[in-house]
C-alpha positions as CSV (number, residue, x, y, z in Angstrom):
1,X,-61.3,24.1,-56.7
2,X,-60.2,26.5,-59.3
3,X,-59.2,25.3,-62.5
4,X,-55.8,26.6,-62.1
5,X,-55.0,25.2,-58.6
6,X,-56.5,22.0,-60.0
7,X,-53.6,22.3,-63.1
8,X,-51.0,22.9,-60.4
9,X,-51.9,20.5,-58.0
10,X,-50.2,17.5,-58.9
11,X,-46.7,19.7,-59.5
12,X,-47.2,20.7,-56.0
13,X,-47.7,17.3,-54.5
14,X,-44.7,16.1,-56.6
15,X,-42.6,18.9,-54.7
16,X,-44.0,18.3,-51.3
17,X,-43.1,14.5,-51.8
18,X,-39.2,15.6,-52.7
19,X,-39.2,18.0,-49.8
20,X,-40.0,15.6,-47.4
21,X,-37.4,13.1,-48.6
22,X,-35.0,16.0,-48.6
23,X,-36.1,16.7,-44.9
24,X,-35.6,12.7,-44.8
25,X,-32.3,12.5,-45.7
26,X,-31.1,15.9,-43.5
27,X,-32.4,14.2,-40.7
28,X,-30.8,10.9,-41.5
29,X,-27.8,12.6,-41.7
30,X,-28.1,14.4,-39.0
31,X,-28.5,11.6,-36.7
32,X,-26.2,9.8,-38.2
33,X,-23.1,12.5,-37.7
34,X,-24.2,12.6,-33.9
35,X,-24.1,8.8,-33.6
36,X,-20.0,9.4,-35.0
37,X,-19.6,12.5,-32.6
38,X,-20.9,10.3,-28.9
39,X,-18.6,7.3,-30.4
40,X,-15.5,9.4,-31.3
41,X,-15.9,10.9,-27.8
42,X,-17.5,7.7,-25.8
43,X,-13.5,5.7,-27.3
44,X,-11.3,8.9,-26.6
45,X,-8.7,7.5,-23.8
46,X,-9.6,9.0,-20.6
47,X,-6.3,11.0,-20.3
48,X,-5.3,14.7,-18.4
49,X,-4.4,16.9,-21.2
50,X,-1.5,19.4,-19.6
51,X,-1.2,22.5,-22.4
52,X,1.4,25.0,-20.6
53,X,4.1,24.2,-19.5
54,X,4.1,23.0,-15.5
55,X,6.4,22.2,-12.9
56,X,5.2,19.6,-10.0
57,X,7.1,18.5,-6.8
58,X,7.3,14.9,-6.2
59,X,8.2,14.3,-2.4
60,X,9.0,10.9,-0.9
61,X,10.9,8.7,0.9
62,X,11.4,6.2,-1.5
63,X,15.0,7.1,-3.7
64,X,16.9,6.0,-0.1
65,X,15.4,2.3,-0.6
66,X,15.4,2.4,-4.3
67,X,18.4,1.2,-7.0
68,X,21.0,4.2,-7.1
69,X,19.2,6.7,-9.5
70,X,16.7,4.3,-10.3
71,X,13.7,6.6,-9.5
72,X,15.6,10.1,-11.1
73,X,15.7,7.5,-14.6
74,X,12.1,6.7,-14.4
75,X,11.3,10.5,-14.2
76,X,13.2,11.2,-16.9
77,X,11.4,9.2,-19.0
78,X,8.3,10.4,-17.7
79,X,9.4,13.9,-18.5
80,X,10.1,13.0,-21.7
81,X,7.1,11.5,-23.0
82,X,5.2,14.6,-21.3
83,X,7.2,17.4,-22.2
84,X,5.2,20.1,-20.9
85,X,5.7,18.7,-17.3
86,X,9.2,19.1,-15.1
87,X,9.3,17.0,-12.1
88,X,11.4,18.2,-9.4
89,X,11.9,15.3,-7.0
90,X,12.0,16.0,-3.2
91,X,13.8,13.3,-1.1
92,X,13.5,13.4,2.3
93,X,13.3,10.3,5.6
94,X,9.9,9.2,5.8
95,X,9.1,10.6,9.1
96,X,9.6,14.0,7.9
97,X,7.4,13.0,4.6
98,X,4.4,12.0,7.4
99,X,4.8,15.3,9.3
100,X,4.8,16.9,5.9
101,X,1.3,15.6,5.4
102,X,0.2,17.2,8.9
103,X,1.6,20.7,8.5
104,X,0.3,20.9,5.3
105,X,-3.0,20.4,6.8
106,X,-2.8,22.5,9.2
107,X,-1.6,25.6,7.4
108,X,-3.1,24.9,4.1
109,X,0.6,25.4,2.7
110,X,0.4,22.4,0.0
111,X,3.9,21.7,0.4
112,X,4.4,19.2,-2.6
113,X,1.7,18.2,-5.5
114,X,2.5,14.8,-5.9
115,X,3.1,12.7,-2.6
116,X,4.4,9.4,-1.3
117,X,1.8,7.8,1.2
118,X,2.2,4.6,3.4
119,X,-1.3,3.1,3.9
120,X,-1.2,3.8,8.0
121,X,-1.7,7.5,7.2
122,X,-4.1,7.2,4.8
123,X,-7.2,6.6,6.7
124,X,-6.6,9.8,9.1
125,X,-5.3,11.7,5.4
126,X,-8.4,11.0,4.1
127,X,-10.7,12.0,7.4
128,X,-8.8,15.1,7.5
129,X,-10.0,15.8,3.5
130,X,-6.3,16.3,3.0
131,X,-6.0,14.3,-0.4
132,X,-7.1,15.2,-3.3
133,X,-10.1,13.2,-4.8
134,X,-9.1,11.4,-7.6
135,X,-12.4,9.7,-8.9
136,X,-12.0,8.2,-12.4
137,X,-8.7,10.2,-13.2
138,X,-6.8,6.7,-12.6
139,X,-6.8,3.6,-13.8
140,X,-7.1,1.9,-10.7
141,X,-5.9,-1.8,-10.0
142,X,-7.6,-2.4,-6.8
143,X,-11.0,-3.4,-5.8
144,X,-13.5,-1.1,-7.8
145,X,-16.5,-1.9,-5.1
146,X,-17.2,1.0,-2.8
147,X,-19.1,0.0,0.0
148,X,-19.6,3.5,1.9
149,X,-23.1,4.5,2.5
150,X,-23.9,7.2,-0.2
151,X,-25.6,9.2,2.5
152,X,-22.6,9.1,4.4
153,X,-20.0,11.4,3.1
154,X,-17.8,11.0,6.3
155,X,-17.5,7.2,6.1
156,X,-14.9,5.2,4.2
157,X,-13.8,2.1,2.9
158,X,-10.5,1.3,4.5
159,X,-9.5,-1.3,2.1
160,X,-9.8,1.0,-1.5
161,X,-9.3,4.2,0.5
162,X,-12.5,5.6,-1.1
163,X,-15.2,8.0,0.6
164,X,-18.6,7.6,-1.1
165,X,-17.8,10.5,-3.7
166,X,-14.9,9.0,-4.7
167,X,-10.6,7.4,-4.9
168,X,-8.1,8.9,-2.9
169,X,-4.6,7.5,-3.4
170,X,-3.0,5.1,-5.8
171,X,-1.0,1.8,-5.1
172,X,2.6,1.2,-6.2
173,X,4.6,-1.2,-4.8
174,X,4.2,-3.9,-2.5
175,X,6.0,-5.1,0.3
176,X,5.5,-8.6,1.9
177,X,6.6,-8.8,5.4
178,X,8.5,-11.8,6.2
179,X,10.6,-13.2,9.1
180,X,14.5,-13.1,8.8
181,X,16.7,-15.2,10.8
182,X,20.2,-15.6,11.5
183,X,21.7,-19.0,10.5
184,X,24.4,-19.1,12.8
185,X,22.7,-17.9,15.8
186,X,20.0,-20.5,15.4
187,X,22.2,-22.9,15.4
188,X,24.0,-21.7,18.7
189,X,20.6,-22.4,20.0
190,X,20.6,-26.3,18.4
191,X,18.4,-25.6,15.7
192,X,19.5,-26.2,12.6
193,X,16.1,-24.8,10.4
194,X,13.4,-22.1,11.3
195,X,11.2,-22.1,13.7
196,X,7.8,-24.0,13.2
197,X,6.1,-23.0,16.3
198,X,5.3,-20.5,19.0
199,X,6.8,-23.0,21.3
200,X,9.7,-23.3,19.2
201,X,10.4,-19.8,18.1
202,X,10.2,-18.9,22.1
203,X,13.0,-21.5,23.1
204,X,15.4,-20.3,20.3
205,X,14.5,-16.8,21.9
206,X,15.6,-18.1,25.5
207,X,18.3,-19.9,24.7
208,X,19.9,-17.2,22.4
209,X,19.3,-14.6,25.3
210,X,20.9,-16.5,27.7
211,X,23.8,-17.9,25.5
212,X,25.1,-15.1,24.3
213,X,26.1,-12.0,25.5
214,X,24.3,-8.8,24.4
215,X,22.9,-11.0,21.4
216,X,18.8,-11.1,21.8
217,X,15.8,-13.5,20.3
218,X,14.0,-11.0,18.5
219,X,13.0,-7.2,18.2
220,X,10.0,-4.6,18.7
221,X,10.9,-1.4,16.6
222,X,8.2,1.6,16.9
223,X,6.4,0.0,14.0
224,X,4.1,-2.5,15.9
225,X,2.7,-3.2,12.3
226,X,5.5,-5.1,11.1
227,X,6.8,-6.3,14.6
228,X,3.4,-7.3,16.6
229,X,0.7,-7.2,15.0
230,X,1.7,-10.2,12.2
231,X,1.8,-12.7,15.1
232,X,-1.9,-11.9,16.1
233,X,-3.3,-12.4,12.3
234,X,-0.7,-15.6,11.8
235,X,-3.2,-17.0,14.6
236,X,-6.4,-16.8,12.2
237,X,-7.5,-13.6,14.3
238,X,-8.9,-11.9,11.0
239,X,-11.1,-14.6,10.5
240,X,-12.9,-13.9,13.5
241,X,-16.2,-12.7,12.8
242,X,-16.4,-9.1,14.7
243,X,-19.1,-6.4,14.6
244,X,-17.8,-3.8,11.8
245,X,-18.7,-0.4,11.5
246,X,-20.8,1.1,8.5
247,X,-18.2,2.5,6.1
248,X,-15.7,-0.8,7.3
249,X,-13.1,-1.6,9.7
250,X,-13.3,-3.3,13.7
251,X,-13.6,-1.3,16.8
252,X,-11.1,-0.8,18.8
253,X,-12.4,-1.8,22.0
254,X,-13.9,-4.4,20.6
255,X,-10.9,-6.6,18.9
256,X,-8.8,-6.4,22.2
257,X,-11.4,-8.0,23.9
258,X,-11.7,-10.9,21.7
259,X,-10.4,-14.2,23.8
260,X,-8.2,-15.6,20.8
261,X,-6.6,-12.6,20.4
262,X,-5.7,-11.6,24.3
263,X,-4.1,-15.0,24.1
264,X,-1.5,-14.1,21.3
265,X,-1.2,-10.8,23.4
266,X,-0.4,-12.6,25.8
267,X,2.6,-14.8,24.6
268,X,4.3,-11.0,22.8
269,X,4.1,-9.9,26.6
270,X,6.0,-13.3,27.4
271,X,8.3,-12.1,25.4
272,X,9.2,-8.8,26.8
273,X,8.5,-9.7,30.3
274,X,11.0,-12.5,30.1
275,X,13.9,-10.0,28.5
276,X,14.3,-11.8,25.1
277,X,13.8,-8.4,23.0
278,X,16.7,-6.4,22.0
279,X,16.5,-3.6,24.3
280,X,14.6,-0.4,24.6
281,X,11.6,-2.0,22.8
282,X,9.4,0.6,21.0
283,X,12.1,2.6,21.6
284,X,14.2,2.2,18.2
285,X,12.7,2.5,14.3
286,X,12.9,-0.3,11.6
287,X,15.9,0.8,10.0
288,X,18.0,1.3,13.8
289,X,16.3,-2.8,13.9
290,X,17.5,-4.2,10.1
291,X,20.9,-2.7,11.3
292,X,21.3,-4.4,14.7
293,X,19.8,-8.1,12.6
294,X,22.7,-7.1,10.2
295,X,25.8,-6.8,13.3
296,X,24.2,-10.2,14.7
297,X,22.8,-8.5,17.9
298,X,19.3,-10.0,17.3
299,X,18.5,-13.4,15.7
300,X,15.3,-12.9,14.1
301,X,13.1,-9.9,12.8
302,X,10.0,-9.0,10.9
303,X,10.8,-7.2,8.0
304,X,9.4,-6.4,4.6
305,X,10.6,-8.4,1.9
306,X,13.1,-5.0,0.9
307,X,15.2,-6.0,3.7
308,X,16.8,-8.6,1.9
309,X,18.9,-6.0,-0.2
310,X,19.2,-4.0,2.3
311,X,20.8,-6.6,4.5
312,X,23.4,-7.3,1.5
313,X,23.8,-4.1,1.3
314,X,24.8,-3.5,5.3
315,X,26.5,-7.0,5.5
316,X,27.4,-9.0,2.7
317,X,28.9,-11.9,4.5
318,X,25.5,-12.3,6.4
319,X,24.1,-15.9,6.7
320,X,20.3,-15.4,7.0
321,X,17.1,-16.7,5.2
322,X,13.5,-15.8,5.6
323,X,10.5,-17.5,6.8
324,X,6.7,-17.3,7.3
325,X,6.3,-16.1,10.9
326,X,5.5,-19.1,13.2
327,X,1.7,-19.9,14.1
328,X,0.3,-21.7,17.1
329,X,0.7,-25.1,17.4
330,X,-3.3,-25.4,17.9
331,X,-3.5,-23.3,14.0
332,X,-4.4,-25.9,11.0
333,X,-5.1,-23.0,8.5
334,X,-3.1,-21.4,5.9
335,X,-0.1,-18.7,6.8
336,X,-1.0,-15.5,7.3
337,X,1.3,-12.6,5.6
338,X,0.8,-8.8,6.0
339,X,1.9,-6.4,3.6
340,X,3.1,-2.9,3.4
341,X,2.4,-1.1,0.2
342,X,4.0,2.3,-1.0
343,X,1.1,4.5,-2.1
344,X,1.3,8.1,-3.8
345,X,-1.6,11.0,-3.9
346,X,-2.2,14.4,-4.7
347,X,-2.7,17.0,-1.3
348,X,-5.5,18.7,-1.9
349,X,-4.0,22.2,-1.8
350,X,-2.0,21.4,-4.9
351,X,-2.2,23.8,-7.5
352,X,-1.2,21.8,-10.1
353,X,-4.0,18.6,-9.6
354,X,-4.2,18.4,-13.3
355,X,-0.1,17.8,-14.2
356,X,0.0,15.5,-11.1
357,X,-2.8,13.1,-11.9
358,X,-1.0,12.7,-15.5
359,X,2.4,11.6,-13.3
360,X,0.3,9.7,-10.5
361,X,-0.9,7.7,-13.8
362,X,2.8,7.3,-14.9
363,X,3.4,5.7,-11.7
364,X,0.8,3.2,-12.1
365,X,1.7,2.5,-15.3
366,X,5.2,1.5,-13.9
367,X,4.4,-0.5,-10.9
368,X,6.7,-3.4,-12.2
369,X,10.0,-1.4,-12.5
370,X,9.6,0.6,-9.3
371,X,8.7,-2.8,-7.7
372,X,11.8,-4.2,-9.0
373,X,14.6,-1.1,-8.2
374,X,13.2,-1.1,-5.1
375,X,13.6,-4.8,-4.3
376,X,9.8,-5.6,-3.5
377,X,7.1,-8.0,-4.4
378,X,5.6,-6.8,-7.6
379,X,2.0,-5.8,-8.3
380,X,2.2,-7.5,-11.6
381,X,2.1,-10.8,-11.8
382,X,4.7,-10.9,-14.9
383,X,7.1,-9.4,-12.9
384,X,8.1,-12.2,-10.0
385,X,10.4,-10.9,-7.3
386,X,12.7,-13.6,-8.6
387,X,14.0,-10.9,-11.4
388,X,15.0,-8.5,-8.8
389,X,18.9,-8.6,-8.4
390,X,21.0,-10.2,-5.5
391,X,19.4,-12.7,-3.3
392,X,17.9,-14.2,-6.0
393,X,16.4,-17.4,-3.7
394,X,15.2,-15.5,-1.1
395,X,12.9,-13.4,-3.4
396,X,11.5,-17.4,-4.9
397,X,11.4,-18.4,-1.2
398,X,9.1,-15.2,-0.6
399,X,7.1,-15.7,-3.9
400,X,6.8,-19.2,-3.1
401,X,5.8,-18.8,0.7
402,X,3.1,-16.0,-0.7
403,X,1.4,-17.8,-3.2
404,X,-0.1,-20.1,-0.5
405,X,-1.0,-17.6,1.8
406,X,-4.0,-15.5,2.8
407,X,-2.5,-11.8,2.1
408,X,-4.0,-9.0,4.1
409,X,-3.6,-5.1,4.4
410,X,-4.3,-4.3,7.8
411,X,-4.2,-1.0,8.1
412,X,-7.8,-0.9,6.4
413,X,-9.1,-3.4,9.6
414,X,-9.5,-0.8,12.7
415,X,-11.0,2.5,12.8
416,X,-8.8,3.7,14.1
417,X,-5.3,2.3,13.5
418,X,-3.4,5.2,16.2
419,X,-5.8,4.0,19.1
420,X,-5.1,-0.2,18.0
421,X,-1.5,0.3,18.0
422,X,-0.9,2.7,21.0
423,X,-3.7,-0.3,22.9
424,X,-1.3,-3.2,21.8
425,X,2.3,-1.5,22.9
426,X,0.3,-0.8,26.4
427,X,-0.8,-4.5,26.5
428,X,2.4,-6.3,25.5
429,X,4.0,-3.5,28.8
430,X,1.4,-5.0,31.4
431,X,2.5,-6.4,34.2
432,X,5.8,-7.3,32.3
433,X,9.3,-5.3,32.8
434,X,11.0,-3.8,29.9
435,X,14.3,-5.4,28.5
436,X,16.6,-2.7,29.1
């Protein structure tokens, strides 16, 4: 080695050494401000981020069964802790709001950006791809397990409304349907409490029929949901262990087969064929049936819990109550409620997807008010219906009733809901006249 490299070499070993702990310490640093960036981003709140300003239209049913300018106040506020978005509220009657979601389909016209959704439409909504995938967007409170076969992008959970790529539609408010009887007309019948029975709840029926002129036992609107279907589930039916189809629900053809439940067919036909339903059954909607309960022309109805304001509203010197719907005298399990939930998506032609998923999450948010203006059982559990104004007991009968009961959603059982309720209308018509 030459004597002058030889001289050197220990200065250049020195300098190699603080080069690599200079490389060291970049590197350290390096790694270190990467670590801070995948944190700061990993605990940013998952959150929509509207820049210009936007305008979205909101179109529902629900301001006609909501507190007077209850929902306009809740917007409001929502407008003013997102300033760059203007809600202009559509209110229409909720059949219109279901044809809404059909024409929109078919033309591709996306007629509102955020929309109110009862759960009956939502499985044929979300075959028809008319909703707008919400994925992650929402902080969801239902059930976060998605059954649906990846493979299978057509299937879909009916109980979280979810294809295997993802959420569809968010939950608001929920509605327990109950059964509301007339005080007075009971006791024309000698009964001085509600029925316990099948047997029971038949013979009030008769007698009332018969007693009283143009005054009938009970009711059969076009919403076989509320009306019919309760009685078959109040019988342990959904217990039953059926064949189900790969992305969930019972076959059709399948359930009205089932012995137990022909049998509970069976005693709704009794109870047209004998004339105890207010007439035209099928023929009349739930709001033409709450009326005729409120002028004392039928003695007991199926209802969701809402009713009870509405009733006041209709007929303040009304002497009712509510009750769990009857089972059969051979039933030892729990009672069986159905609910109805008021649910709200984004059509999938919106334009503005980004401005709606910030007010869908709004909603969510408010479950508890929206619950409470609109007199329903609350998704929150700090929120009992007991705080909702005017029939204060009724609303702690109904929590009280609910909290020992098995709660179900049924629109989610059958795949296909159309075909199960069209079969049970022509079942409870066989062989049996029509009240008229």
């Amino acid at each position: 080695m030459p004597q002058t490299v030889r001289r050197e070499w220990p200065r250049i070993l020195n300098m190699k050494q603080e080069r690599n702990i200079f490389f060291t310490f970049d590197r350290v640093l390096f790694a270190f401000a990467c670590v801070v960036l995948v944190c700061a981003f990993a605990w940013t709140p998952k959150k929509k981020v509207v820049f210009k300003k936007t305008s979205i239209v909101f179109a529902q049913w629900w301001e006609n069964e909501m507190e007077n300018g209850a929902l306009r106040r809740l917007i409001d506020e929502f407008e003013a802790e997102n300033p760059a978005i203007t809600v202009r509220l559509e209110t229409h009657d909720k059949d219109t709001i279901e044809r809404m979601t059909r024409d929109a389909q078919a033309e591709r016209t996306g007629q509102a950006d955020v929309i109110a959704l009862d759960g009956y439409w939502i499985p044929r909504l979300i075959k028809e791809r008319y909703l707008y995938r919400l994925d992650d967007a929402v902080d969801f409170d239902i059930d976060e397990d998605n059954s649906a076969a990846e493979s299978d992008k057509n299937s879909y959970d009916y109980k979280n409304f979810v294809y295997a790529d993802g959420k569809y539609a968010v939950p608001v408010v929920l509605f327990e349907n109950l059964l509301f009887y007339n005080i007075p007309l009971l006791a024309s019948a000698n009964y001085d409490r509600p029925p316990k029975s099948r047997e029971e709840f038949f013979d009030m029926c008769k007698k009332i029929s018969s007693g009283n002129l143009g005054v009938y036992g009970y009711a059969f609107s076009d919403d076989v949901w509320t009306d019919c279907f309760p009685w078959i589930w109040q019988a342990g039916i959904i217990m039953n262990k059926m064949p189900l189809l790969p992305g969930g629900g019972v076959q059709v053809p399948a359930f009205f087969k089932d012995r137990q439940a022909r049998q509970e067919m069976v005693f709704l036909n009794q109870l047209n064929a004998e004339g105890l339903l207010l007439p035209f059954p099928f023929g009349f909607n739930g709001e033409e049936k709450i009326k005729a309960f409120s002028t004392g022309r039928v003695a007991m109805i199926c209802a969701p819990v809402s009713a009870i304001k509405r009733l006041q509203a209709l007929n303040s010197s009304l002497d009712f109550n509510v009750t769990a719907i009857p089972p059969p005298s051979n039933y030892s399990g729990r009672p069986v409620f159905t609910v109805k939930s008021w649910f709200a998506g984004i059509p999938a032609e919106s334009g503005n997807a980004g401005s709606a998923v910030v007010f869908l999450e709004f909603l969510n948010a408010n479950k508890a008010a929206l619950a409470k203006a609109a007199g329903a059982l609350s998704m929150e559990a700090e929120s009992p219906p007991a705080q909702n104004s005017g029939r204060s007991e009724m609303y702690e009968k109904a929590k009280n009733l609910s909290a020992n009961a098995e709660i179900i959603e049924d629109y989610y059982i059958f795949d296909d809901i159309s075909e199960a309720g069209s079969m049970l209308i022509k079942e409870i018509r066989r062989d049996g006249k029509e009240a008229r």
